[in-house]
C-alpha positions in Angstrom: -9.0 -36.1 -7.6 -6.6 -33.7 -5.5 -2.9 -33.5 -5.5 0.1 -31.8 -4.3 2.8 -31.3 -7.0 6.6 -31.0 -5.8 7.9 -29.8 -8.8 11.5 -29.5 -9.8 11.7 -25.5 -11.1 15.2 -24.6 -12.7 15.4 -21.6 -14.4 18.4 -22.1 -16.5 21.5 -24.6 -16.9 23.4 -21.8 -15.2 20.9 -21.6 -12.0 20.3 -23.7 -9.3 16.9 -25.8 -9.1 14.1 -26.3 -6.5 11.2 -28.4 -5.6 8.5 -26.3 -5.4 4.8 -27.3 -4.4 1.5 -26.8 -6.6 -2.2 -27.5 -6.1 -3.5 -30.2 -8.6 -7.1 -29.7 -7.9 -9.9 -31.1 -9.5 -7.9 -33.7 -11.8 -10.1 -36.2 -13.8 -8.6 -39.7 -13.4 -9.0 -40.2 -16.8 -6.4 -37.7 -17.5 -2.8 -38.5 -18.6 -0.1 -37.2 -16.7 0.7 -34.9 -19.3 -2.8 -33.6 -19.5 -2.6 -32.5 -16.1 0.5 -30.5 -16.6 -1.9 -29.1 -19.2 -4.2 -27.9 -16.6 -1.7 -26.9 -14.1 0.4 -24.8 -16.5 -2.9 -23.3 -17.8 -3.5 -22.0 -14.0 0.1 -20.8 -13.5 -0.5 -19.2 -16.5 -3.7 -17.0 -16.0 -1.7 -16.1 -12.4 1.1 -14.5 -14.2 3.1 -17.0 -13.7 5.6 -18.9 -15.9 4.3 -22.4 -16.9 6.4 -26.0 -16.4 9.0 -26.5 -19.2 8.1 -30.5 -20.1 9.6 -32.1 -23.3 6.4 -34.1 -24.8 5.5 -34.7 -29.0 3.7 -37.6 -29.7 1.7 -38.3 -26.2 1.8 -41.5 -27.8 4.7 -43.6 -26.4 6.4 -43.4 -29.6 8.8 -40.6 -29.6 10.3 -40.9 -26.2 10.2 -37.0 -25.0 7.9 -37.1 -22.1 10.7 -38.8 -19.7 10.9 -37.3 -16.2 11.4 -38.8 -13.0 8.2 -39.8 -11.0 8.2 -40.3 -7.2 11.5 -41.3 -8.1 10.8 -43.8 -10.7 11.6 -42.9 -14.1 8.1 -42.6 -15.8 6.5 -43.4 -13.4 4.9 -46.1 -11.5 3.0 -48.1 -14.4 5.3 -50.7 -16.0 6.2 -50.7 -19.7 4.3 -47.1 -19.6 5.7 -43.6 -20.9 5.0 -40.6 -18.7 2.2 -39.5 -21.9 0.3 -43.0 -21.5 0.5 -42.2 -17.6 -3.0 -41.9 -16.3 -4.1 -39.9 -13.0 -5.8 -43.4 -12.1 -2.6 -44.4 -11.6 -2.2 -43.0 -8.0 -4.4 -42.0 -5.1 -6.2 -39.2 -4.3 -4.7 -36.8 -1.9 -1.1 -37.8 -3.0 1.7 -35.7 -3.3 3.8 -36.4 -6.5 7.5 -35.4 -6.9 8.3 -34.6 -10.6 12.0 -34.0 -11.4 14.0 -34.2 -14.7 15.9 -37.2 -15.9 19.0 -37.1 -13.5 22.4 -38.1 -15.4 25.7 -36.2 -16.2 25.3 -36.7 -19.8 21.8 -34.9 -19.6 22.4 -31.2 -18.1 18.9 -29.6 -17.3 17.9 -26.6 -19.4 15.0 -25.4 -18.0 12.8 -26.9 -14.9 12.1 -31.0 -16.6 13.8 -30.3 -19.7 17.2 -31.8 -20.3 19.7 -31.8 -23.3 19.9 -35.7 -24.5 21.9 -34.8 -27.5 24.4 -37.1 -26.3 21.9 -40.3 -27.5 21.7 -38.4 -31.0 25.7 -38.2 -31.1 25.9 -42.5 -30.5 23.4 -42.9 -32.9 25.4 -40.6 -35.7 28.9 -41.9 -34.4 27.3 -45.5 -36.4 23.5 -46.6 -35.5 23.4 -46.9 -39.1 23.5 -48.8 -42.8 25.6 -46.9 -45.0 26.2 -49.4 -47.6 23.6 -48.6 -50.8 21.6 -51.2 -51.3 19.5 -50.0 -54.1 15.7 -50.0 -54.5 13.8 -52.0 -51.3 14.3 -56.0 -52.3 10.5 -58.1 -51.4 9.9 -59.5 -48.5 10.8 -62.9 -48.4 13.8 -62.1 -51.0 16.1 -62.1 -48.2 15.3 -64.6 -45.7 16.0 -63.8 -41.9 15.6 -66.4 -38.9 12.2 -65.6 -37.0 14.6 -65.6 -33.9 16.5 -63.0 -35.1 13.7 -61.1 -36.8 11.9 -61.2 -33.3 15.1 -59.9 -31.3 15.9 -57.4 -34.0 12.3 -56.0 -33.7 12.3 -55.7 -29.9 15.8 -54.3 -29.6 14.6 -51.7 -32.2 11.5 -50.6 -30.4 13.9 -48.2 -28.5 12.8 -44.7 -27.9 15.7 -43.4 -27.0 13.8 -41.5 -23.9 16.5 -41.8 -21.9 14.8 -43.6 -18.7 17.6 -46.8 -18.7 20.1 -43.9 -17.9 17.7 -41.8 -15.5 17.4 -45.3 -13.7 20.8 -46.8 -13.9 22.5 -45.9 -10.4 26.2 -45.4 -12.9 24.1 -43.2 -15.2 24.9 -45.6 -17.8 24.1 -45.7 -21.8 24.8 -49.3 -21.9 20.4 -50.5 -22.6 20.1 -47.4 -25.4 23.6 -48.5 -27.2 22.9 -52.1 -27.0 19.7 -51.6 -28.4 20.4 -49.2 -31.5 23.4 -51.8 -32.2 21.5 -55.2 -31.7 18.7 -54.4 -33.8 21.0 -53.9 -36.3 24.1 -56.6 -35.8 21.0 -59.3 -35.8 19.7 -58.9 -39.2 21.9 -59.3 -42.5 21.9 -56.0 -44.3 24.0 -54.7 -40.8 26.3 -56.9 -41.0 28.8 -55.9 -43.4 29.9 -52.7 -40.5 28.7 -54.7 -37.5 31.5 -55.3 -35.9 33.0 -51.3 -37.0 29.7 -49.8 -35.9 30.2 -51.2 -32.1 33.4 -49.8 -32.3 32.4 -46.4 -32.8 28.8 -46.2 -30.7 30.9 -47.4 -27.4 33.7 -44.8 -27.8 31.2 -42.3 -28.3 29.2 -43.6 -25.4 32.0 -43.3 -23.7 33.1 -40.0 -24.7 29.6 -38.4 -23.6 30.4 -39.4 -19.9 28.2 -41.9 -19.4 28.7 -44.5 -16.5 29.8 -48.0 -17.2 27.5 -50.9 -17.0 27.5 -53.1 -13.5 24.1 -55.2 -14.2 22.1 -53.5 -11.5 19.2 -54.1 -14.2 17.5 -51.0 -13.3 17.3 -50.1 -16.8 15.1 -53.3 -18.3 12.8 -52.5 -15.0 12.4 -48.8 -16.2 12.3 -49.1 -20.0 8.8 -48.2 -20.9 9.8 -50.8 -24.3 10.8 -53.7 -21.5 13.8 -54.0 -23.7 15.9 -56.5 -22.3 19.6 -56.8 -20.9 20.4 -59.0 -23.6 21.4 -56.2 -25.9 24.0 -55.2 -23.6 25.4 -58.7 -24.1 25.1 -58.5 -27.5 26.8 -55.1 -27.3 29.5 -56.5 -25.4 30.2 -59.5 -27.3 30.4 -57.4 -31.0 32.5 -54.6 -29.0 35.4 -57.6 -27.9 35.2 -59.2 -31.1 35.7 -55.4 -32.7 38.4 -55.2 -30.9 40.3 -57.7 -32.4 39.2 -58.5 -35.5 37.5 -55.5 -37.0 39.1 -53.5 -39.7 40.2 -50.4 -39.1 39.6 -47.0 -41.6 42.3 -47.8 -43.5 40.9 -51.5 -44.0 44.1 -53.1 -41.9 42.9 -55.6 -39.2 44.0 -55.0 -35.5 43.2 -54.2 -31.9 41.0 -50.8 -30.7 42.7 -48.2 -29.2 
């Protein structure tokens, strides 16, 4: 299989970026999307040019790194697919392929597809977290928790935190990721002595990294690679007013955010 590459090449945060085109030549469909980066960068490479800067790890849909923007879909065009599980298959031969990074104020490009997403990292520290010590792991059934809840807790938490809901989301908006990282843990019982405190804290930060607000376009569930639903948002919504009100604040007083 042949393709044409439009690739997005930025030297710096400081520099201004450019599609630029590339032969793809003699790609096996077999190969993931990432593998033909592979090859491409290796024949930059013995040019004397400078490879592609991707973010990838796993190449495993697991740690969320590969994300870039595909024809304009983040990921790509396969449903419930990272862009490592992407496979050359996927598209037809003779294409031309636009590759660009994640595009979103709260992830400033570094270098060509590579873009900072340290704002995700700062929600999750601000309180996608237990804190409370809970001793040595209790057996499994020790602690009973609905199947419904065990279920939604489980497919909020299958998050990757690649980034794609805000790559997709026409506000540029946090609002899947948060939900997520705060529904997995305000559905089962050893998060729910901060629950209410913890939405507190991951929507200001959200806020405070300059993402968009949520409109329910939806874009976000159709470009999750995890199909994690909208639901956390209302979950996310529904702690964050009842936060407001009722949760304690540092000092332990009741009141109103703000």
């Amino acid at each position: 299989m042949n393709f044409t590459l439009s690739e997005w090449r930025q030297a710096g945060p400081a520099q201004s970026g450019r599609l630029v085109e590339y032969a793809a030549d003699n790609v096996h469909p077999d190969m993931s999307f990432l593998e033909m980066l592979d090859v491409v960068n290796e024949r930059l490479t013995e040019r004397g040019e400078l490879p592609i800067a991707f973010d990838h790890d796993c190449r495993e849909g697991i740690c969320g790194a590969c994300g870039m923007m595909i024809n304009g879909v983040a990921h790509g065009p396969s449903r419930a697919t990272a862009t490592c599980q992407l496979h050359m298959r996927s598209f037809a031969d003779g294409d031309t392929i636009v590759i660009e990074p994640w595009r979103a104020r709260a992830f400033p490009v570094l270098k060509d597809l590579v873009v900072n997403r340290g704002a995700l990292d700062r929600i999750i520290a601000a309180g996608g977290y237990i804190s409370a010590p809970t001793g040595s792991a209790q057996d499994a059934n020790a602690l009973p928790v609905p199947k419904q809840d065990a279920d939604a807790a489980m497919d909020a938490a299958s998050c990757i935190a690649c980034g794609a809901c805000v790559a997709a989301c026409p506000n540029g908006s946090a609002s899947l990721f948060t939900g997520a990282k705060i529904s997995h843990l305000g559905l089962l019982p050893q998060g729910q002595p901060e629950r209410y405190r913890r939405a507190l804290k991951m929507v200001a930060q959200m806020d405070l990294e300059q993402f968009g607000g949520c409109t329910w376009f939806g874009e976000c569930q159709e470009a999750c690679p995890k199909e994690i639903s909208i639901d956390v948002i209302t979950r996310m919504n529904r702690d964050f007013m009842l936060a407001a009100i009722t949760a304690p604040d540092e000092t332990g007083r009741g009141g109103a955010a703000g």
